[in-house]
C-alpha positions in Angstrom: 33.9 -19.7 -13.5 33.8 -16.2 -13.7 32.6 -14.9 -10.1 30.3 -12.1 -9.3 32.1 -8.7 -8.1 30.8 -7.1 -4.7 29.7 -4.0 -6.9 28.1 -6.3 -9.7 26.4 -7.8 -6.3 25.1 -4.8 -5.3 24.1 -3.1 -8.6 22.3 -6.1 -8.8 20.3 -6.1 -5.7 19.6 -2.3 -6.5 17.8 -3.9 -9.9 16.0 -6.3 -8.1 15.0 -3.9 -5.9 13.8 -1.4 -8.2 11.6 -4.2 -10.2 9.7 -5.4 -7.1 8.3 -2.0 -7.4 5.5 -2.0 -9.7 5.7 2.0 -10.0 7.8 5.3 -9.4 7.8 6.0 -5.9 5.8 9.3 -5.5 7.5 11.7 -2.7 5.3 12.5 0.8 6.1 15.4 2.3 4.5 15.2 5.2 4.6 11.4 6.7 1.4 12.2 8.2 -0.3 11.1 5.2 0.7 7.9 5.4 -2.4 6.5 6.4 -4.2 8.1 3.2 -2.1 6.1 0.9 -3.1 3.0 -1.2 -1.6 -0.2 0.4 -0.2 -2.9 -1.3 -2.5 -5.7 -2.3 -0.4 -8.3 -0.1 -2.1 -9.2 3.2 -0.3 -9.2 6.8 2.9 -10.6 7.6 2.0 -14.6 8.6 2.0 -15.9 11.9 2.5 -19.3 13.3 0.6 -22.5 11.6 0.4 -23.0 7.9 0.0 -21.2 4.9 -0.5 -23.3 1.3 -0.6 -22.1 -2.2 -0.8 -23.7 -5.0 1.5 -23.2 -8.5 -0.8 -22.0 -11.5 -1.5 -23.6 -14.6 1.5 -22.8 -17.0 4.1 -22.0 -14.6 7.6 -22.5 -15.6 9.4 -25.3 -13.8 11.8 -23.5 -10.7 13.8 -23.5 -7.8 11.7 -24.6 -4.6 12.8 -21.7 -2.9 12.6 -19.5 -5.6 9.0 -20.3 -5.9 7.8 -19.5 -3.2 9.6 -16.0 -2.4 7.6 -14.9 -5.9 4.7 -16.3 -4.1 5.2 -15.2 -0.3 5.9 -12.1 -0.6 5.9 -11.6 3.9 9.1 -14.0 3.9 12.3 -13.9 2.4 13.9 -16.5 0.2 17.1 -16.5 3.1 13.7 -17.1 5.4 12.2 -19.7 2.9 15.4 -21.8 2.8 15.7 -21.7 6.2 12.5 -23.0 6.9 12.7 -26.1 4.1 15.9 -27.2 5.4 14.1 -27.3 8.6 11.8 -29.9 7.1 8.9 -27.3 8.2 7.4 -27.5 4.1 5.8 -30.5 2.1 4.8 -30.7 -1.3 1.7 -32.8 -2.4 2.0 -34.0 1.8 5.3 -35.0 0.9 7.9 -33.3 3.3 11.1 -31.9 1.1 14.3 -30.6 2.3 15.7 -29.3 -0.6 15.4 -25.7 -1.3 16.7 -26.7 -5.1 14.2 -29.1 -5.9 12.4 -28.4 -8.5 8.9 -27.7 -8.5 5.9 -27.3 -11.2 2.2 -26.2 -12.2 -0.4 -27.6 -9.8 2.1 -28.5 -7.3 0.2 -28.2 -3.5 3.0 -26.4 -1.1 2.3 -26.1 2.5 4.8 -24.2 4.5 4.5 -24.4 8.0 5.5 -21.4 10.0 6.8 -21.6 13.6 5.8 -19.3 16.2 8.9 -16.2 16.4 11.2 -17.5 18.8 11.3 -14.9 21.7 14.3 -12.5 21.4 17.7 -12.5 23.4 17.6 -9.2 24.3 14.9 -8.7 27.3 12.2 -5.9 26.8 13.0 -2.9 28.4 10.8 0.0 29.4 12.7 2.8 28.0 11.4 6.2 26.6 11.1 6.3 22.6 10.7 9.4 20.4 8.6 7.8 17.8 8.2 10.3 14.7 6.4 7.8 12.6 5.1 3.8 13.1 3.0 1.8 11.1 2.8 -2.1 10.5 6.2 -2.3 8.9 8.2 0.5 10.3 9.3 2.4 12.8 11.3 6.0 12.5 12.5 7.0 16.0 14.2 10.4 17.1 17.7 8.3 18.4 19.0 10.2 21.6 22.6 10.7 22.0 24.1 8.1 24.6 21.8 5.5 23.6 23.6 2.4 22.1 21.4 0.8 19.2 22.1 -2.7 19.7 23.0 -4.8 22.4 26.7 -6.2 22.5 30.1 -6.3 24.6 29.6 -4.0 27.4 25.6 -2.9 26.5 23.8 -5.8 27.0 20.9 -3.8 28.3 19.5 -0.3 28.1 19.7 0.0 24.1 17.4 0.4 21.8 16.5 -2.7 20.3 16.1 -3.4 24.5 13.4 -0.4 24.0 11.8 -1.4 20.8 11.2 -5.3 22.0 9.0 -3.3 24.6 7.2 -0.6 23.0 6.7 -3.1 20.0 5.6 -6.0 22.1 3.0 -8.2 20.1 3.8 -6.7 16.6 6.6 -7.7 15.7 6.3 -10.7 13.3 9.6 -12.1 13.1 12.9 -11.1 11.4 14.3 -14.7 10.4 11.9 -16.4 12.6 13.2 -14.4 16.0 11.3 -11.9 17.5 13.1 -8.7 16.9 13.6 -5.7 14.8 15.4 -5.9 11.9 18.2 -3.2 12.2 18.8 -2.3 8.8 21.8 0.9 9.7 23.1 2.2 12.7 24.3 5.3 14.5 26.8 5.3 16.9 26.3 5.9 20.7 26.9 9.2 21.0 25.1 10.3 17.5 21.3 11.9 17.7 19.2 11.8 15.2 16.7 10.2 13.1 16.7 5.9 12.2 14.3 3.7 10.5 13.8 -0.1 12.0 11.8 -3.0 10.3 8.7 -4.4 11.7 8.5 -7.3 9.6 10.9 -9.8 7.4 9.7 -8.2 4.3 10.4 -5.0 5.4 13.8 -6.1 6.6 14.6 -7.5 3.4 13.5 -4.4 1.0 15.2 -1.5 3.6 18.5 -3.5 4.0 18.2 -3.9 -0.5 18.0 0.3 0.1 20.8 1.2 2.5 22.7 -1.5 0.6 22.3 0.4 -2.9 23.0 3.7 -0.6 20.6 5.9 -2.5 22.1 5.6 -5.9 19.1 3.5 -7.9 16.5 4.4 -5.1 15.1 7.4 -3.1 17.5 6.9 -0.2 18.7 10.0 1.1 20.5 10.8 4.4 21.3 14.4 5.7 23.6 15.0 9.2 24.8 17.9 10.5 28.3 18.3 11.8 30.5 20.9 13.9 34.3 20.4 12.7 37.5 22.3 13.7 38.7 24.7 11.4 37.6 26.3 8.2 38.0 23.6 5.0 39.4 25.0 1.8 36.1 24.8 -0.7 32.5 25.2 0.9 31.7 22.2 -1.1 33.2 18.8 -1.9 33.6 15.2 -1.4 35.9 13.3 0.6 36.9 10.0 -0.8 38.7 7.6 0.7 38.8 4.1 2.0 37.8 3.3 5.2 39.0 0.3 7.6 40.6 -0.9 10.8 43.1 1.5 11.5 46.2 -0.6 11.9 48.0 1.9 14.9 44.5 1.9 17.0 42.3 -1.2 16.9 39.1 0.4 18.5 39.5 3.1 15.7 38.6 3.3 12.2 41.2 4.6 9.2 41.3 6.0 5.2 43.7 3.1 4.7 45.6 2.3 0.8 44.5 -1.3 1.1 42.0 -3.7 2.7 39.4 -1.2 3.2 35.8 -0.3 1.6 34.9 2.7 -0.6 33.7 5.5 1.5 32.2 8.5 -0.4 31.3 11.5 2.2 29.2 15.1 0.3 29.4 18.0 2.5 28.6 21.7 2.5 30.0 24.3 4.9 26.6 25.7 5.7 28.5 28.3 8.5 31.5 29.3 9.7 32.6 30.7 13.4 35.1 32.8 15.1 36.9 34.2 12.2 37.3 35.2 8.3 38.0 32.8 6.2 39.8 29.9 6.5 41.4 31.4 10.0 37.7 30.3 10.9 37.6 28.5 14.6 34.9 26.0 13.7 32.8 25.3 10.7 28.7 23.6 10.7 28.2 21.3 7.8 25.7 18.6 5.8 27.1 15.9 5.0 25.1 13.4 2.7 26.8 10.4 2.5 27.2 8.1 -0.6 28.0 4.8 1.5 27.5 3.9 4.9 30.8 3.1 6.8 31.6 2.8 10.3 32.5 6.2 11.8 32.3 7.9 8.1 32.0 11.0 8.6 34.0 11.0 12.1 37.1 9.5 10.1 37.0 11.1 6.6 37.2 14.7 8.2 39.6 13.9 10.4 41.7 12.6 7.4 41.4 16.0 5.7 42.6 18.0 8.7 38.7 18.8 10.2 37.6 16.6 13.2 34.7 17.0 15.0 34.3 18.9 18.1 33.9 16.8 20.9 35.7 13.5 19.0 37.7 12.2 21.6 39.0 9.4 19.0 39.6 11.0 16.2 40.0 14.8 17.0 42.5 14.2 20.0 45.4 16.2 18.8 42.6 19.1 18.8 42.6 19.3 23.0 44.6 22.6 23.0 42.5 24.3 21.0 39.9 23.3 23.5 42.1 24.4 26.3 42.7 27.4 24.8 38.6 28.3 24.2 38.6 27.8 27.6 40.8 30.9 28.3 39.6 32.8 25.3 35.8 32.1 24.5 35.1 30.1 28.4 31.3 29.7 27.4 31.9 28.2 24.3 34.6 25.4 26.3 31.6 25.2 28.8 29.0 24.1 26.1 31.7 21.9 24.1 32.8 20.3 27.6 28.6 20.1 28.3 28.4 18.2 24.9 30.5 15.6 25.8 30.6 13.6 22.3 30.9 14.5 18.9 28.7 17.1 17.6 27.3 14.8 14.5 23.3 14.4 14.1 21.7 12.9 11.7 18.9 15.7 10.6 17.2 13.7 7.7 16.1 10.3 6.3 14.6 9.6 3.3 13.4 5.6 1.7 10.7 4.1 0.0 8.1 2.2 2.3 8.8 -1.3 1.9 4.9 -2.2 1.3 3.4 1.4 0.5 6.1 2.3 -1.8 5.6 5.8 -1.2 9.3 8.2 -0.4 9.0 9.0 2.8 11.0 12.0 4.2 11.8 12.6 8.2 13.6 15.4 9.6 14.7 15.8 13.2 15.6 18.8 14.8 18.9 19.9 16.8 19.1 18.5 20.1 19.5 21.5 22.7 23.6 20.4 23.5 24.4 20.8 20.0 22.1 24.0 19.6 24.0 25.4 22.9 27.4 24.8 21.4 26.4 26.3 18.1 25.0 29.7 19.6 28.1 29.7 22.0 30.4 29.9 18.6 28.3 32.2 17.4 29.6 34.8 19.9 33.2 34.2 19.0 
């Protein structure tokens, strides 16, 4: 048996993906006009209690499960399956627990949803930038310091924490819990713009997106970066596995073997404090091609660049900071005010799970990068 490769896996995901939509995606420039687009034909996401189709005349003999992801469009099949191996579906009032079984034309099907479980995490009252929400989504302006979900060590004060509150009462249920569906993530101490799923069906179409990263579909996503030093061509792409970096456990690593492809674009949009390559520091866009852990952090460290302010990765740089201090003291005052890596992601760009309209969100500099910036500008 000849198994399926992780990139003939993705590749196809990206297809099925692309088929579920019924037309190009159109670009909106302005997410504004949301509101003024055409919605999709399929009603709201379910709640609890039961909801029964019936399979056409002529329909092709299938899968259980199968059958009724084509027909329930608010629930995924992982969903479906879930919920039939619960014993929570019945066919003709018979109860099945087979998510194989097959099923045919005029076949009743009641599935009987439970009510979301409540979510782990506890609702917390915490301040949200919300650029854009609608039934489905929610794109938020993600501040720096603000952990995106709960785990070892942050087991409050994140954002999912924030988004069980301010979404309270409409949220329908990723997997049957209560919760946003965190489809990608920034780290801690990264700003910038995210999108988050409302619903299971949005869950399951942005995860297909961010799992095809852009190459099928209208994902796009934009930081901006300050990085030591000057790099050799003003555009390129670093390539280069990422994983577990084998001297530093809490770190990631280009490694030879035993890591994923990692594909990072980037553009030296301005350089600072010299001509050149005897440049102090460099601003750049990166648009990545995949979406590893610590990406862009990792890969320009590996090629000599680290970002200002990258405690893990841009240690060895410390002197250079010491010596700013002596040198250029406001610029060492606004790098030591910083106090993280100066990476933001500026833009995001996906088609709306439901809508199917590209929509594009930018978000501006926060003031501690600006600072920092304006203070190299001097040099």
């Amino acid at each position: 048996m000849v198994r399926e490769t992780k990139r003939e896996r993705m590749a196809r995901k990206a297809t099925e993906w692309a088929e579920s939509l019924t037309e190009p995606p159109s670009v909106v420039e302005d997410a504004e006009t949301l509101d003024e687009l055409e919605p999709e034909e399929a009603g709201p996401p379910p709640g609890a209690g039961p909801v029964e189709i019936t399979i056409e005349a002529g329909a092709p003999s299938e899968r259980l499960d199968a059958a009724l992801a084509r027909r329930i469009d608010t629930l995924s099949r992982s969903r479906l399956k879930s919920l039939i191996g619960e014993g929570r579906v019945s066919i003709d009032g018979a109860t099945v627990t087979d998510a194989s079984r097959k099923i045919n034309a005029g076949a009743r099907v009641v599935v009987d949803l439970p009510a979301p479980a409540p979510a782990a995490p506890a609702a917390e009252a915490i301040p949200l930038d919300v650029i854009h929400e609608d039934d489905e989504v929610i794109v938020v302006d993600k501040p720096a310091g603000l952990v995106v979900h709960p785990g070892a060590g942050n087991w409050s004060g994140t954002l999912v924490n924030a988004l069980l509150h301010h979404c309270a009462g409409s949220l329908s249920g990723i997997g049957g819990v209560e919760r946003p569906g965190i489809v990608h993530r920034l780290d801690k101490d990264t700003s910038g713009v995210m999108v988050v799923a409302k619903t299971d069906r949005a869950h399951q179409k942005l995860a297909a997106q961010f799992a095809d990263h852009g190459r099928t579909g209208p994902l796009e996503r934009a930081y901006l970066a300050v990085i030591w030093g000057v790099p050799k061509y003003r555009e390129g792409t670093i390539t280069g596995d990422i994983g577990r970096d084998p001297r530093n456990r809490q770190a990631m690593a280009v490694v030879k073997s035993g890591g994923r492809e990692a594909i990072t674009h980037f553009e030296v949009l301005e350089t600072f404090g010299g001509a050149g390559r005897e440049g102090v520091a460099s601003l750049v866009e990166c648009r990545l091609e995949t979406g590893r852990t610590h990406q862009i952090r990792v890969h320009f460290a590996h090629i000599g660049h680290p970002l200002l302010g990258d405690d893990l990765y841009g240690s060895g740089y410390r002197t250079k900071l010491d010596r700013l201090d002596r040198e250029a003291p406001e610029v060492g005052t606004a790098l030591r005010a910083l106090g993280r890596q100066a990476l933001h992601a500026r833009l995001l760009a996906f088609a709306h799970p439901v809508k199917k309209k590209t929509l594009t969100f930018e978000s501006d500099l926060p003031e501690d990068m600006e600072r920092l910036i304006e203070s190299l500008r001097d040099l």
